[in-house]
Legacy VTK file of the C-alpha trace (Angstrom):
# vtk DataFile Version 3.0
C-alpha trace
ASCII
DATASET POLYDATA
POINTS 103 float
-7.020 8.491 76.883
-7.799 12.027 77.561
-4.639 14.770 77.866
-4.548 18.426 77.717
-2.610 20.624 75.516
-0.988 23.839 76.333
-1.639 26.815 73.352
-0.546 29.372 75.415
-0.647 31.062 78.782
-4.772 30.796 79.212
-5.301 28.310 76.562
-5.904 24.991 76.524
-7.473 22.194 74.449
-8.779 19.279 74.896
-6.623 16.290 73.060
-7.767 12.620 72.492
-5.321 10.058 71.432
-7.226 6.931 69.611
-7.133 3.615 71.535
-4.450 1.377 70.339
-6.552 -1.425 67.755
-3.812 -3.752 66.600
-0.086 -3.353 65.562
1.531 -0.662 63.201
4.222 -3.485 61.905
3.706 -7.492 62.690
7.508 -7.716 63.623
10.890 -5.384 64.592
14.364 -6.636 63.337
16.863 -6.138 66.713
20.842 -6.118 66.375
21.972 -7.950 69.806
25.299 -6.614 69.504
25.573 -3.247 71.904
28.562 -2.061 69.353
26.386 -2.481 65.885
23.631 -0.862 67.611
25.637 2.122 68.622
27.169 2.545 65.080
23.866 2.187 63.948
22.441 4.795 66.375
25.582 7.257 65.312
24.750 6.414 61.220
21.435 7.744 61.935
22.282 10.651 63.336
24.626 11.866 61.223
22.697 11.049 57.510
19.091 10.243 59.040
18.608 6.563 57.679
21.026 3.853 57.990
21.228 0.192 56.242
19.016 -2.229 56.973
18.997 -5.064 59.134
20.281 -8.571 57.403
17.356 -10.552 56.991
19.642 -13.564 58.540
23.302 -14.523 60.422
25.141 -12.667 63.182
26.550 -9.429 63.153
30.503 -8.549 62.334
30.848 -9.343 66.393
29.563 -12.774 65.857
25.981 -12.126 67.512
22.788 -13.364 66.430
20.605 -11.091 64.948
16.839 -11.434 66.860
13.581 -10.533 65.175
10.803 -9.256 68.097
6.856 -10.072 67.186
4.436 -7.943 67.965
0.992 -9.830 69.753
-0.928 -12.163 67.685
1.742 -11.894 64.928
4.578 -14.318 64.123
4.948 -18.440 63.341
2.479 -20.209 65.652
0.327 -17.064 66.554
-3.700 -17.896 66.170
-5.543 -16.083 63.651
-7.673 -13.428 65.930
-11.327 -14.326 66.475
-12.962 -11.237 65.237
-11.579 -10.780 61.774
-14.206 -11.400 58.624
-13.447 -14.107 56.375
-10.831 -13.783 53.109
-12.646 -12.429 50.386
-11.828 -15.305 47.978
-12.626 -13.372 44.378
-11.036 -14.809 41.449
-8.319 -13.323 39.838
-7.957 -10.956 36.631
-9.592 -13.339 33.967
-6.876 -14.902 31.111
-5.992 -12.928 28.381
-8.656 -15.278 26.249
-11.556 -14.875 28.719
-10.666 -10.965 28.292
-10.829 -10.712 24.625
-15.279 -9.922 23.432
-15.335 -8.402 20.632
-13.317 -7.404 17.959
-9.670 -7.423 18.053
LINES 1 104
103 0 1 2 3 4 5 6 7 8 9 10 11 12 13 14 15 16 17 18 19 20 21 22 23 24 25 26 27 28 29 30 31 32 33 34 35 36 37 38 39 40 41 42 43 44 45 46 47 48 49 50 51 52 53 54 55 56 57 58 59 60 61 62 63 64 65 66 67 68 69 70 71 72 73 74 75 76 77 78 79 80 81 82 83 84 85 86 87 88 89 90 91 92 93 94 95 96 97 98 99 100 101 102
C-alpha cells in the first residue's frame, strides 16, 4: 500500500504502510448496551481511560456483554499452517539440580 504525504506546498514523500501479517490483539470485549457504551465513550473523554470491561454477565441494563475474535483466534479456530513448531525446552532446573559446587 503505497500513499503520499504532504510536507509542504512542493513537497512530498513517498509513504509505505506494512501489509497487515496477523492480529494486534486475538479478541475485543464489546458492551451491547447503546447507553453503557455512551457513558463509556463520555468517561473517556473526559479522564482518557475508563474501567474495564467485566470479564462476564450483562451490563446494569440487563444486556449481555459480547466478546468479538479476531481471524484464526478464539475456541474452535485451527492452529494456522505456517507457524514453526513449540519450542519444547525444559524448564529452570530444581533448586538441587542448580546447586555444583560449594554452598
Amino acid at each position: 500500500m503505497r500513499g503520499l504525504l504532504r510536507r509542504g506546498p512542493d513537497q512530498e514523500e513517498a509513504v509505505t504502510a506494512p501489509e497487515p501479517q496477523e492480529p494486534l490483539v486475538s479478541f475485543i470485549s464489546l458492551v451491547a448496551c447503546n447507553k453503557c457504551r455512551r457513558r463509556r465513550g463520555a468517561q473517556f473523554v473526559r479522564s482518557g481511560s475508563v474501567e474495564p470491561v467485566p470479564v462476564r454477565g450483562t451490563c446494569p441494563h440487563g444486556k449481555p456483554l459480547r466478546v468479538l475474535w479476531a481471524p484464526g483466534q478464539g475456541p474452535g479456530s485451527a492452529p494456522p499452517d505456517d507457524q514453526p513448531p513449540e519450542d519444547r525446552s525444559p524448564g529452570p532446573p530444581s533448586p538441587g539440580e542448580r546447586r555444583q559446587g560449594p554452598v
